[in-house]
Structure formats: C-alpha cells, structure tokens
N, CA, C and O atoms as CSV, one atom per row, in Angstrom:
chain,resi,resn,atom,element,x,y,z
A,1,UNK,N,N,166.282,207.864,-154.510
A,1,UNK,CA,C,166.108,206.758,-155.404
A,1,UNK,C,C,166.394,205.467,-154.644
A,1,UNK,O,O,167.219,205.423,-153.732
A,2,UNK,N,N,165.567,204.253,-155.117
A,2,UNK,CA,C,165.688,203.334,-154.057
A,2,UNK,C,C,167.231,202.569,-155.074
A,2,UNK,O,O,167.644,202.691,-156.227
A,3,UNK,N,N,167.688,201.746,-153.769
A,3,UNK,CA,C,168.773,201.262,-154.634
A,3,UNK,C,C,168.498,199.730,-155.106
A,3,UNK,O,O,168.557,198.840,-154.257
A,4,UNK,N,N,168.250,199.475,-156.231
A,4,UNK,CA,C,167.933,197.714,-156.690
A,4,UNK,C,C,168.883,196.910,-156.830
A,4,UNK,O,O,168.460,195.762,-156.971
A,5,UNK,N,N,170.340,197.017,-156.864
A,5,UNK,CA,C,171.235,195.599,-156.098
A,5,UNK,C,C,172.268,196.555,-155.964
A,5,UNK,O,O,172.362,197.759,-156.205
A,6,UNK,N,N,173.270,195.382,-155.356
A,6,UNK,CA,C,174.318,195.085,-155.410
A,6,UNK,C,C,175.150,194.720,-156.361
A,6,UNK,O,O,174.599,194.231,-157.347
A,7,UNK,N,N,176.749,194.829,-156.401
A,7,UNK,CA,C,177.574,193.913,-156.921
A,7,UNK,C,C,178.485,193.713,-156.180
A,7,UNK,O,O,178.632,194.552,-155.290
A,8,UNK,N,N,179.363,192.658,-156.226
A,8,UNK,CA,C,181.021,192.573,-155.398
A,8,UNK,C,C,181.875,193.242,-156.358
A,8,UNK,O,O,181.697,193.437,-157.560
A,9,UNK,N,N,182.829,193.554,-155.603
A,9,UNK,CA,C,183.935,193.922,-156.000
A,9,UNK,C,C,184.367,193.086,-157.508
A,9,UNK,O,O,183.770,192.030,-157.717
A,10,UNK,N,N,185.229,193.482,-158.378
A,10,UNK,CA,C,185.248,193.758,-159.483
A,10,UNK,C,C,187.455,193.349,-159.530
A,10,UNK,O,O,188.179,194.293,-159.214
A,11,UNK,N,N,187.956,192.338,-159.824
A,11,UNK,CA,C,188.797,192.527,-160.218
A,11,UNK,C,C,189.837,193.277,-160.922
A,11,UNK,O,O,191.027,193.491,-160.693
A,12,UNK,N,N,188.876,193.671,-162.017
A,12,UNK,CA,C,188.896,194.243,-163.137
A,12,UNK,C,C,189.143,195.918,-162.670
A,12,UNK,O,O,189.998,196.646,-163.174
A,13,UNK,N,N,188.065,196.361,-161.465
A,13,UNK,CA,C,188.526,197.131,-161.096
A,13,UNK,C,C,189.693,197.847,-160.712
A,13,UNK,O,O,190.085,198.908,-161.197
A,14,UNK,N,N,190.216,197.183,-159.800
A,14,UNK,CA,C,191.411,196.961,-159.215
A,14,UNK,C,C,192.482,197.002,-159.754
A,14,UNK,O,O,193.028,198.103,-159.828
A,15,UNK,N,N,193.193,195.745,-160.352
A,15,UNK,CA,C,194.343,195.670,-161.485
A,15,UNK,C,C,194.270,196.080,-163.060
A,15,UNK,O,O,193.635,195.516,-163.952
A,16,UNK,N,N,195.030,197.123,-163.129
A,16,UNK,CA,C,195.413,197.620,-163.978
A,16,UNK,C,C,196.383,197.271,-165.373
A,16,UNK,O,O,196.364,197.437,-166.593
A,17,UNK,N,N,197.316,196.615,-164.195
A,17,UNK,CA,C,198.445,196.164,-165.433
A,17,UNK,C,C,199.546,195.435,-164.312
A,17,UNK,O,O,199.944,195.692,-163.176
A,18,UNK,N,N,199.776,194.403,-165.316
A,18,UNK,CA,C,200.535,193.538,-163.955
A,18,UNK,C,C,201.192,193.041,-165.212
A,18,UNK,O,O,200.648,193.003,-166.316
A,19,UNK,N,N,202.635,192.595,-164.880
A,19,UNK,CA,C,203.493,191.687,-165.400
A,19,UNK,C,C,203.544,190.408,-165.423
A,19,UNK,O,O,203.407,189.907,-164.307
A,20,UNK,N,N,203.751,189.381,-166.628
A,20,UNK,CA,C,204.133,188.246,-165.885
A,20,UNK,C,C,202.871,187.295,-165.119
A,20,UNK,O,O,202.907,186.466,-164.210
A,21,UNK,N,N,201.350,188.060,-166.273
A,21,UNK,CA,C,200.211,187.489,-165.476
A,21,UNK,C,C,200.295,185.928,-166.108
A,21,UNK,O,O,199.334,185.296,-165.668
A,22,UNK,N,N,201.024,185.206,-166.882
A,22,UNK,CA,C,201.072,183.758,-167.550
A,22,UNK,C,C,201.753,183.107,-167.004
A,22,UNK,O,O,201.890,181.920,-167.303
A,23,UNK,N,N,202.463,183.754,-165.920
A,23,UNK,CA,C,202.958,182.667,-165.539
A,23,UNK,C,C,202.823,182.792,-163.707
A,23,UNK,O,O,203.550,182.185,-162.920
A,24,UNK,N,N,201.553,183.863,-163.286
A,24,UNK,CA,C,201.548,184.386,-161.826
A,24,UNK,C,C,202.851,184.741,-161.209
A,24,UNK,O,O,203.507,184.300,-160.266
A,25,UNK,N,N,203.016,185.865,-162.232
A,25,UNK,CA,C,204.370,186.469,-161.060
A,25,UNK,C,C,204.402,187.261,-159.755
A,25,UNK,O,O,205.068,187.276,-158.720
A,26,UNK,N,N,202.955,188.171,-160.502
A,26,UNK,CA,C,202.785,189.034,-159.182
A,26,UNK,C,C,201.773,188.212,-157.845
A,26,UNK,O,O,201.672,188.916,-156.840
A,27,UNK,N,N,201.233,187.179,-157.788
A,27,UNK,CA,C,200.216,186.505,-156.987
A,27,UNK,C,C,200.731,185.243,-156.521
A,27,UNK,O,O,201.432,184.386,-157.059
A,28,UNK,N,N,200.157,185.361,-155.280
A,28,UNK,CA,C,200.240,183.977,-155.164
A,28,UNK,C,C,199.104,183.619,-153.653
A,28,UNK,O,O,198.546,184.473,-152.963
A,29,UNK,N,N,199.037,182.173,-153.493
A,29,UNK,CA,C,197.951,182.206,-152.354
A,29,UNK,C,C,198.719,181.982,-150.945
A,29,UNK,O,O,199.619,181.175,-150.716
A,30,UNK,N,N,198.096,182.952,-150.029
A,30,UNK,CA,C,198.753,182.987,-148.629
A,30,UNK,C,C,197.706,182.544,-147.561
A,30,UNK,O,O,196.489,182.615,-147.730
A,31,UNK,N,N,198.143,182.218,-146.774
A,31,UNK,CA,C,197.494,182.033,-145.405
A,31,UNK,C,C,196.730,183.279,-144.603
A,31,UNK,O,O,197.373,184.106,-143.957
A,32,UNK,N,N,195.660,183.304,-144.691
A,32,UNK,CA,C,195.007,184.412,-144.183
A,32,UNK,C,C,194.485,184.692,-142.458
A,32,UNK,O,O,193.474,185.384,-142.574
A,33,UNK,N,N,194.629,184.557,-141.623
A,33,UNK,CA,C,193.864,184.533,-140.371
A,33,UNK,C,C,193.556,185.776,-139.770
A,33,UNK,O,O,194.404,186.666,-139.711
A,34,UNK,N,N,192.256,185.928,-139.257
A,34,UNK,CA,C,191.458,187.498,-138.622
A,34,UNK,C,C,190.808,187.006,-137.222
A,34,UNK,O,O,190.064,186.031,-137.316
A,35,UNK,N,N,191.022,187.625,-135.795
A,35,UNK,CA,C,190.341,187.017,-134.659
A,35,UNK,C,C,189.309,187.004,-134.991
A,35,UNK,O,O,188.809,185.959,-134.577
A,36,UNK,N,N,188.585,187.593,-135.555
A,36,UNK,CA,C,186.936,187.756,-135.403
A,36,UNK,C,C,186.744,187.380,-136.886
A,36,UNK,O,O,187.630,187.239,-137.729
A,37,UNK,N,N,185.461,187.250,-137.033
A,37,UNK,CA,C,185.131,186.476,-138.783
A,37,UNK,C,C,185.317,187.952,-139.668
A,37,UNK,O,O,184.952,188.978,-139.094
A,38,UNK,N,N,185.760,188.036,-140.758
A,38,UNK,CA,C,185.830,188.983,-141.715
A,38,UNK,C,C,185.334,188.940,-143.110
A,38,UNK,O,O,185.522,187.847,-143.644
A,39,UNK,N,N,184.936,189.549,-143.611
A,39,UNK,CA,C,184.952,189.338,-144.954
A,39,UNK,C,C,185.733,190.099,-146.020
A,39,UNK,O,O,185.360,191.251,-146.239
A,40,UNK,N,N,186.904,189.553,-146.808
A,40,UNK,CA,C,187.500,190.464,-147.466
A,40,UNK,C,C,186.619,190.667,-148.830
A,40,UNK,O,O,185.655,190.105,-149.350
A,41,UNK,N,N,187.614,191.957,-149.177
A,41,UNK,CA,C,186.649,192.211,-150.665
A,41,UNK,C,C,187.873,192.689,-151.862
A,41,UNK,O,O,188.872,193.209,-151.366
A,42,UNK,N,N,187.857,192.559,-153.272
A,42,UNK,CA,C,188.857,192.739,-153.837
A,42,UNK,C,C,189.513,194.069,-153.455
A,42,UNK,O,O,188.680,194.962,-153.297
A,43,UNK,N,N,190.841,194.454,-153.256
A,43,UNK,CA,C,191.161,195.674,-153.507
A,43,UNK,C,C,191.745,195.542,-151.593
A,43,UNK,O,O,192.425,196.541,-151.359
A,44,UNK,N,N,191.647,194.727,-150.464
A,44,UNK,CA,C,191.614,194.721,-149.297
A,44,UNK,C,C,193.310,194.487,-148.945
A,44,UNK,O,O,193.990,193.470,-149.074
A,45,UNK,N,N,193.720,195.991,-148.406
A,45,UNK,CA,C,194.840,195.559,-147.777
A,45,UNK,C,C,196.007,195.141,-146.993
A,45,UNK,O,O,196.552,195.947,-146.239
A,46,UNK,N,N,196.453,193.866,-147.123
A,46,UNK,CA,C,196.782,192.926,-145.791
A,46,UNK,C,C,197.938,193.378,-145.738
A,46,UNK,O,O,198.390,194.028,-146.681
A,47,UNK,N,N,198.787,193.080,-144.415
A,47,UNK,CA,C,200.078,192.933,-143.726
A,47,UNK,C,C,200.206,191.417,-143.482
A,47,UNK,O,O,199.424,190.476,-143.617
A,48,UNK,N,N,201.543,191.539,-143.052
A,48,UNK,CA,C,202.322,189.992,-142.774
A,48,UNK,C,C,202.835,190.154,-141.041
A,48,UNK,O,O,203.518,191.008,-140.477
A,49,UNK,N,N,202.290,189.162,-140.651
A,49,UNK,CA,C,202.813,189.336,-139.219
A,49,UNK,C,C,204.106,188.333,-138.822
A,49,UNK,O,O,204.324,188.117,-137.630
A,50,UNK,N,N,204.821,187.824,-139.692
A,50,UNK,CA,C,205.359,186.807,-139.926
A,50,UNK,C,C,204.800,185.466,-140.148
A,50,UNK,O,O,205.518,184.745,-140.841
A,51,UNK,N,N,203.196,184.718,-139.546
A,51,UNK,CA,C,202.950,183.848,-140.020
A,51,UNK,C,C,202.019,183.625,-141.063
A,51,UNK,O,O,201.903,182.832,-141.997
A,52,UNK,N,N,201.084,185.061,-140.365
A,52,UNK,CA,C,199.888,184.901,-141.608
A,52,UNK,C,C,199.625,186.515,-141.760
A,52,UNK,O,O,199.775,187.445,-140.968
A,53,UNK,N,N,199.219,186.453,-142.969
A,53,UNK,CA,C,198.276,187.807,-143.528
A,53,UNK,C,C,196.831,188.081,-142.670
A,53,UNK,O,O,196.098,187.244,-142.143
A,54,UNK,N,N,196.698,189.526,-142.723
A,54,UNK,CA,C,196.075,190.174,-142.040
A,54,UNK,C,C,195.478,191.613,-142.647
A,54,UNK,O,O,196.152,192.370,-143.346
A,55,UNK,N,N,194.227,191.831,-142.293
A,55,UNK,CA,C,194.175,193.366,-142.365
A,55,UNK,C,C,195.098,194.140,-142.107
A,55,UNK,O,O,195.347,193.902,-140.926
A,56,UNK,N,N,196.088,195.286,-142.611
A,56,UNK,CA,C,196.923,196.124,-142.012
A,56,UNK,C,C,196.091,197.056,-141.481
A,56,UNK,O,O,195.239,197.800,-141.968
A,57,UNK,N,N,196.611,196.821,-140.108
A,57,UNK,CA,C,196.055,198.337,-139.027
A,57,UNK,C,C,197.198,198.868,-138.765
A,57,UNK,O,O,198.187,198.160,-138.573
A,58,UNK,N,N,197.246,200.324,-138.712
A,58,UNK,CA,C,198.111,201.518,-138.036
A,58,UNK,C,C,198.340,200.980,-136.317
A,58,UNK,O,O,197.328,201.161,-135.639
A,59,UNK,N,N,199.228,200.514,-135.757
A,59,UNK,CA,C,199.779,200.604,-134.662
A,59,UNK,C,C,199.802,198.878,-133.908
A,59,UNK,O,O,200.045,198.461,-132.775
A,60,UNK,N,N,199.381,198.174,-135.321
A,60,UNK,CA,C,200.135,196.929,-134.812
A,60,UNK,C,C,201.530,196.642,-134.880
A,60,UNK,O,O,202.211,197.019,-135.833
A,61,UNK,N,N,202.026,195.945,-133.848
A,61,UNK,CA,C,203.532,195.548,-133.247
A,61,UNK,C,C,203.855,194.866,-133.966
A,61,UNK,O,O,205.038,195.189,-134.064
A,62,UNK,N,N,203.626,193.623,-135.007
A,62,UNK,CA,C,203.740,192.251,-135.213
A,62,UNK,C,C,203.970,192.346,-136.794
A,62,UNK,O,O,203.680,191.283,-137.342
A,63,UNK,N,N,204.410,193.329,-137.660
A,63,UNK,CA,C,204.736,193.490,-138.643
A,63,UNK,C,C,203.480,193.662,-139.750
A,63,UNK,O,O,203.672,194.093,-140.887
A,64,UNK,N,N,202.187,193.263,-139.246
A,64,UNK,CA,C,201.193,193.597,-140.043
A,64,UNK,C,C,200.558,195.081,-140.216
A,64,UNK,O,O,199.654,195.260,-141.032
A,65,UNK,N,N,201.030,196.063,-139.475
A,65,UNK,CA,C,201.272,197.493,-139.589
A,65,UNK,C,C,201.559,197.983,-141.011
A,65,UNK,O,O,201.099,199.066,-141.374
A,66,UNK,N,N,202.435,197.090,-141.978
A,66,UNK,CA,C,202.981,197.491,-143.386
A,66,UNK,C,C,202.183,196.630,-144.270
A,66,UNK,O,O,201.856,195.490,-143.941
A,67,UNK,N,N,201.814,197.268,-145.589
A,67,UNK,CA,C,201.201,196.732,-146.786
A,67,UNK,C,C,201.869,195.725,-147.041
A,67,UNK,O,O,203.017,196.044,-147.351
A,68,UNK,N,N,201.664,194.474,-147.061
A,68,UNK,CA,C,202.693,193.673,-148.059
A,68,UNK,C,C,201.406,192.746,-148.960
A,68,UNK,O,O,201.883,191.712,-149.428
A,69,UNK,N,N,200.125,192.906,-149.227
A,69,UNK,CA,C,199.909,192.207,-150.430
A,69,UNK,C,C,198.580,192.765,-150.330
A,69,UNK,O,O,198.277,193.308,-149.268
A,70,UNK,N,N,197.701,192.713,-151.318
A,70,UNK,CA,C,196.301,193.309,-152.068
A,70,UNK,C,C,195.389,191.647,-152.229
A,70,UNK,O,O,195.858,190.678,-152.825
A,71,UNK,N,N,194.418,191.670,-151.733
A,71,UNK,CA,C,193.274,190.997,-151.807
A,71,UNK,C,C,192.812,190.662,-153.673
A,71,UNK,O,O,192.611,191.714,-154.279
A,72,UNK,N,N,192.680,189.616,-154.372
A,72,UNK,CA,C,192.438,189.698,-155.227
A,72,UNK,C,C,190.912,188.716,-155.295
A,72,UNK,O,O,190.705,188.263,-156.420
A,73,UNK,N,N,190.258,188.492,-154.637
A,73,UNK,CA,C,189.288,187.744,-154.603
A,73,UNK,C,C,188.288,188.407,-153.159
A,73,UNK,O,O,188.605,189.047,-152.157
A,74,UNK,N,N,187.027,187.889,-153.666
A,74,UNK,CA,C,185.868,188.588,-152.585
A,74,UNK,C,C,185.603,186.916,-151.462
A,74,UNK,O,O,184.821,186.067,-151.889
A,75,UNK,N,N,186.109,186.757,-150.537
A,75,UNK,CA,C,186.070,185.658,-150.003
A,75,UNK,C,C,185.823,186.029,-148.035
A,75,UNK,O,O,186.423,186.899,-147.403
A,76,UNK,N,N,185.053,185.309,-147.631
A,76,UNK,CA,C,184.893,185.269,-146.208
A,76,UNK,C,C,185.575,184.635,-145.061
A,76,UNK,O,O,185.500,183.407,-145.114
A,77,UNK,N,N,186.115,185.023,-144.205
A,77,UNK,CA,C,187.149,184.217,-143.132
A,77,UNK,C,C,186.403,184.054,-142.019
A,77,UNK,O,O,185.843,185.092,-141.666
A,78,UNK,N,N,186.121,182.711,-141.065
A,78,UNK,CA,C,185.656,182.288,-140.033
A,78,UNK,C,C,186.857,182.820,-139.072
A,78,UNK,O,O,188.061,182.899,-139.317
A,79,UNK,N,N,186.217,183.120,-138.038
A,79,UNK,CA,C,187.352,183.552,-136.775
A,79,UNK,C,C,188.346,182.384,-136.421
A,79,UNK,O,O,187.994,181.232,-136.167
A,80,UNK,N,N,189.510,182.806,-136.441
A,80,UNK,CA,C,190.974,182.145,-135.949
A,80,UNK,C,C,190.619,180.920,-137.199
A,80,UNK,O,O,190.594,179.748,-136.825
A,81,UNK,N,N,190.487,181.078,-137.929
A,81,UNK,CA,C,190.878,179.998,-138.731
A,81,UNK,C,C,191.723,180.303,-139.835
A,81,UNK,O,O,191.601,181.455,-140.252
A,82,UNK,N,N,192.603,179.528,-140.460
A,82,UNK,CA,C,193.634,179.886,-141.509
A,82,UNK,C,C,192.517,179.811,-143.136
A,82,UNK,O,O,191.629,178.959,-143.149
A,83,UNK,N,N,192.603,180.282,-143.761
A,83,UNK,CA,C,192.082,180.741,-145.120
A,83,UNK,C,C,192.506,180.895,-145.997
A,83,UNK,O,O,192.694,182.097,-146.184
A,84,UNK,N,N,192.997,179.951,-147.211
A,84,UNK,CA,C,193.504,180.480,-148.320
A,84,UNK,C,C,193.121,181.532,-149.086
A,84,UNK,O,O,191.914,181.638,-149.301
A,85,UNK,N,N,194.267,182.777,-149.804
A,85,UNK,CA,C,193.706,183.667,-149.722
A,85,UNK,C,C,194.258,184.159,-151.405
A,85,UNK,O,O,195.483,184.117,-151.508
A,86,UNK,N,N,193.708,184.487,-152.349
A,86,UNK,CA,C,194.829,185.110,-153.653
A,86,UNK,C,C,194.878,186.303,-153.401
A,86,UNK,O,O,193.869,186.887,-153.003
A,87,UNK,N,N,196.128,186.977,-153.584
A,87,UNK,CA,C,196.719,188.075,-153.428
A,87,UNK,C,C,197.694,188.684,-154.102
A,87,UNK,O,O,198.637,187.901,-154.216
A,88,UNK,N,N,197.952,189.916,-154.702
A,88,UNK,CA,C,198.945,190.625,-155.042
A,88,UNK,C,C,199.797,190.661,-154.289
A,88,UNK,O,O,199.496,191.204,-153.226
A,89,UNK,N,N,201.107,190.184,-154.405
A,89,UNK,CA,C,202.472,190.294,-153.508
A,89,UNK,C,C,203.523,191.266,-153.807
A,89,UNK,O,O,203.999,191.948,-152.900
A,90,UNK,N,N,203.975,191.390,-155.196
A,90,UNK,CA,C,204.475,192.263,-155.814
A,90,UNK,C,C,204.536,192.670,-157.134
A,90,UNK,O,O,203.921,191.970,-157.938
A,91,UNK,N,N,205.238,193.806,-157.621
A,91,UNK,CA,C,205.118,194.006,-159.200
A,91,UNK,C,C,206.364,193.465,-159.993
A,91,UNK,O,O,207.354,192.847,-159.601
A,92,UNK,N,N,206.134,193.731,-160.747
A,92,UNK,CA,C,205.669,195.196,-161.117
A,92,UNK,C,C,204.348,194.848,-161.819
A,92,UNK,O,O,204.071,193.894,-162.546
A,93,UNK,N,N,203.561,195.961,-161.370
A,93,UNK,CA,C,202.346,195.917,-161.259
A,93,UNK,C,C,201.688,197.293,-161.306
A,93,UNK,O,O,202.449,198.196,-160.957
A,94,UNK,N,N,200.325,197.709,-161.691
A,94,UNK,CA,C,199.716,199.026,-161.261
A,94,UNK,C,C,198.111,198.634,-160.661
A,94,UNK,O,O,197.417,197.994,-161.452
A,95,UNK,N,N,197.712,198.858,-159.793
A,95,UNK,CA,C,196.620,199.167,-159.498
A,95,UNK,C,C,195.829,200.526,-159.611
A,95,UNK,O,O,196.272,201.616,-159.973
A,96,UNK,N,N,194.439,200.170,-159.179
A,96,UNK,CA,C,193.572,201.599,-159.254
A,96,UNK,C,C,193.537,202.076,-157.575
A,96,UNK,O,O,192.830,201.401,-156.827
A,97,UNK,N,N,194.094,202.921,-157.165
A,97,UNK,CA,C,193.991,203.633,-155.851
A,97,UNK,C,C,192.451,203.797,-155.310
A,97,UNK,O,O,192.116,203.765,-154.126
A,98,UNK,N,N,191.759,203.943,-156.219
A,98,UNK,CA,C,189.981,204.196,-155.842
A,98,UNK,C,C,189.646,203.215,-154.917
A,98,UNK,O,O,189.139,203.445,-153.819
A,99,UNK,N,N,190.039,201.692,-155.537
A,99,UNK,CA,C,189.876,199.896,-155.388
A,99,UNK,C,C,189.633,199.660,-154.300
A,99,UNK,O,O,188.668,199.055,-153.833
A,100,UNK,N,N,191.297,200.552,-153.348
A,100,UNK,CA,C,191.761,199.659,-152.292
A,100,UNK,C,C,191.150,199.735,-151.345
A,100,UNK,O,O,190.498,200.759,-151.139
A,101,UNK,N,N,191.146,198.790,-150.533
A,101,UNK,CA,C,190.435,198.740,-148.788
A,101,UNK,C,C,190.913,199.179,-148.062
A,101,UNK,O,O,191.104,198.037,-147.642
A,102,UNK,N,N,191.415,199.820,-147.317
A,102,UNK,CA,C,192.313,200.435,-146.151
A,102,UNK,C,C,192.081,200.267,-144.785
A,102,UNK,O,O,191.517,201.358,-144.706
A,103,UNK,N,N,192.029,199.862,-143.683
A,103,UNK,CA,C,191.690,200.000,-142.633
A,103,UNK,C,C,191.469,201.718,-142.214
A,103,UNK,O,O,192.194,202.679,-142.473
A,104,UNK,N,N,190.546,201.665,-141.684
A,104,UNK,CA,C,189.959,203.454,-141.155
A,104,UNK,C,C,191.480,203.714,-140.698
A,104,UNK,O,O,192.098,204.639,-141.225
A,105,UNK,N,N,192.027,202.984,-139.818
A,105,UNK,CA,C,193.660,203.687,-138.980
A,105,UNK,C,C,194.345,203.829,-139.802
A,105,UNK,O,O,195.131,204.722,-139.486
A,106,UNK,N,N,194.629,203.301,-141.154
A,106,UNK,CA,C,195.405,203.572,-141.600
A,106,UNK,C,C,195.409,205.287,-143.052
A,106,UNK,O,O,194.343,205.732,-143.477
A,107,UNK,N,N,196.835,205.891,-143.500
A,107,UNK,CA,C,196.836,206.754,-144.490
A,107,UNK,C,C,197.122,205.956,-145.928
A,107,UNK,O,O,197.864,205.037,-146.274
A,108,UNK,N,N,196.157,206.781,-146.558
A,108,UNK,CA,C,196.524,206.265,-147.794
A,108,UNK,C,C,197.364,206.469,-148.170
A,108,UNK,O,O,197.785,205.523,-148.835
A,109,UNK,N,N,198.214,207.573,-148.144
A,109,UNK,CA,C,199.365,208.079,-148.432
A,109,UNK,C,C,200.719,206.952,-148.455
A,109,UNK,O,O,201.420,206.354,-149.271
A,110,UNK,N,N,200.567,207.104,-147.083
A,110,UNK,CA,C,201.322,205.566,-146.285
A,110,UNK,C,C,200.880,204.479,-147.048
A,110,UNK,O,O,201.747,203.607,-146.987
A,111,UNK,N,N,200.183,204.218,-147.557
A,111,UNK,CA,C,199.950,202.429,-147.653
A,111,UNK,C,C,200.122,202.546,-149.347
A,111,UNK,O,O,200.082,201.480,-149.960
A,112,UNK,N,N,200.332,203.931,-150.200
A,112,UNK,CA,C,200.877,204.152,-151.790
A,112,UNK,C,C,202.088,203.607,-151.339
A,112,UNK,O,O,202.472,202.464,-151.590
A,113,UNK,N,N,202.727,204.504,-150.619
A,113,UNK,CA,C,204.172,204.619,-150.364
A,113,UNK,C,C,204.245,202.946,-150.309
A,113,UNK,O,O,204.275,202.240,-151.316
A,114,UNK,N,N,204.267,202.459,-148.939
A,114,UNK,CA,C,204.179,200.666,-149.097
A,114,UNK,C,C,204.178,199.724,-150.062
A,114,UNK,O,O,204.936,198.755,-150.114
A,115,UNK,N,N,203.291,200.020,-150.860
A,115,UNK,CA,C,203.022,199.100,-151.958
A,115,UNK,C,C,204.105,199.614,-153.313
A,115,UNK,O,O,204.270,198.960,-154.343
A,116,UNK,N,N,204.562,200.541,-153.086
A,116,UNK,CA,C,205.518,201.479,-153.915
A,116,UNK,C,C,206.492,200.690,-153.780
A,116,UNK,O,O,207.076,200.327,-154.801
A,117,UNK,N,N,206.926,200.216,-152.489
A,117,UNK,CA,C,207.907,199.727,-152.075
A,117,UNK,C,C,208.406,198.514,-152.348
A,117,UNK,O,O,209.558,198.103,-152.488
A,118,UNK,N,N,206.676,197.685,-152.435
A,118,UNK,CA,C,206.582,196.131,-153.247
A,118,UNK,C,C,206.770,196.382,-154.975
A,118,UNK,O,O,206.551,195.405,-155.691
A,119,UNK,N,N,206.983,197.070,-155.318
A,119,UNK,CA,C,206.861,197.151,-156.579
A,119,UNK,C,C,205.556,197.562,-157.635
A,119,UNK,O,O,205.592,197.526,-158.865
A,120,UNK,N,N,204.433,197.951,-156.792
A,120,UNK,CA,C,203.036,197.914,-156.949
A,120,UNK,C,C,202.674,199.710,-157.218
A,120,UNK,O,O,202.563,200.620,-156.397
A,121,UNK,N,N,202.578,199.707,-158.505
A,121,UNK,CA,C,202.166,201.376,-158.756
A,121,UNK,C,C,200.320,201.786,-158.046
A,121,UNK,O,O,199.627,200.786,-157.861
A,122,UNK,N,N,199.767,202.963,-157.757
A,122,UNK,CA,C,198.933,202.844,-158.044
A,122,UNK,C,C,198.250,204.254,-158.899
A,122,UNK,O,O,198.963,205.257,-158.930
A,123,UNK,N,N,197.115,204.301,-159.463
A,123,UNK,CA,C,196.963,204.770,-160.570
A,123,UNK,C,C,195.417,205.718,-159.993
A,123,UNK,O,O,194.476,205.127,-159.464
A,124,UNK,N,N,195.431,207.303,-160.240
A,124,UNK,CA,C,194.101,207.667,-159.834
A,124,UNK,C,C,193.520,207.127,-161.314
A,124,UNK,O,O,194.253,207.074,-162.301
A,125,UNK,N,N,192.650,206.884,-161.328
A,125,UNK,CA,C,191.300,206.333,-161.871
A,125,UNK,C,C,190.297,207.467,-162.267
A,125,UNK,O,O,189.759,208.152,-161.397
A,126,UNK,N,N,190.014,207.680,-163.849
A,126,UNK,CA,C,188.546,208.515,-163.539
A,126,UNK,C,C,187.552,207.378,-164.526
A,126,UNK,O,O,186.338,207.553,-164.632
C-alpha cells in the first residue's frame, strides 16, 4: 500500500499525566546544543552535560550518558548552535514508553530506570 502522508509527533502521545501542568511544574525551556544539525521529535531523550542538553548516548563521559529530560516539541537544531528547547524535567509525571526516542546505544530498560529516577513514570500503551 502506498503511504499518503505523514504526521509529527503528537504530544498527546507522549504525556500521559503530569502534575502541576498550570503552573509548568514538570517543564521548562533548556538550552539545547548537537555538533551536527539534528532534528528532535516529541518523545526525544536528552542528557545534561553540565551546560547544555543533548541526545543521551551510551558511553558519553560528560554526564549526558543519563536521561535527565524528554523533548516536548518537534523542533530542528543547526550545528553548534544553542536552541531553545521545551522539555520534561521532572514529575511527577507519566509518560507513554512507545513515544520515546532513544538513541540506538542506548537500553530502554536503562533510560525507564533514569527517568524513574526524575520522578517520570512510564506507561506501556495499547
């Protein structure tokens, strides 16, 4: 079957149930930077290297190795440039596990656990 569109990513998808959405408890906007141009998509999840957010990859040194926030917007990053970015930081909160973006290096397992850790449930989905 041929395929006739597209859609982006889906917020709605993603978050489930979040606390405290009136007054943005769980979000807030961070500084995003990627060497090469990227495009994030909702559900995409970053590490903190201490200055800026990042894709989390498995076997970076620089603290972006660990989940610390969820992509909440479908937005594009030019190489080495800083990018405002909205993001899930913590919960309490639930997401949909289906959603998330993962880097190929990384386990999902690992990156539940992580976000477990932020306060961030996540939820299988049917």
């Amino acid at each position: 079957m041929t395929q006739l569109g597209t859609r982006d990513e889906k917020l709605g998808n993603l978050v489930k149930y979040e606390e405290g959405t009136h007054v943005g408890y769980t979000r807030k906007q961070v500084t995003a930077n990627e060497a090469s141009a990227t495009s994030y998509e909702v559900g995409t999840v970053l590490g903190f290297d201490g200055t800026d957010y990042k894709i989390s990859v498995a076997g970076a040194a620089d603290g972006s190795e660990v989940a610390a926030a969820i992509v909440l917007e479908n937005i594009d990053l030019d190489a080495a440039t800083n990018t405002d970015v909205a993001v899930m930081f913590r919960g309490p909160a639930s997401v949909s596990k289906d959603a998330l973006k993962i880097d190929a290096s990384r386990s999902i397992d690992t990156v539940v656990s992580e976000l477990e850790d932020l306060g961030i449930d996540t939820l299988t989905t049917v």
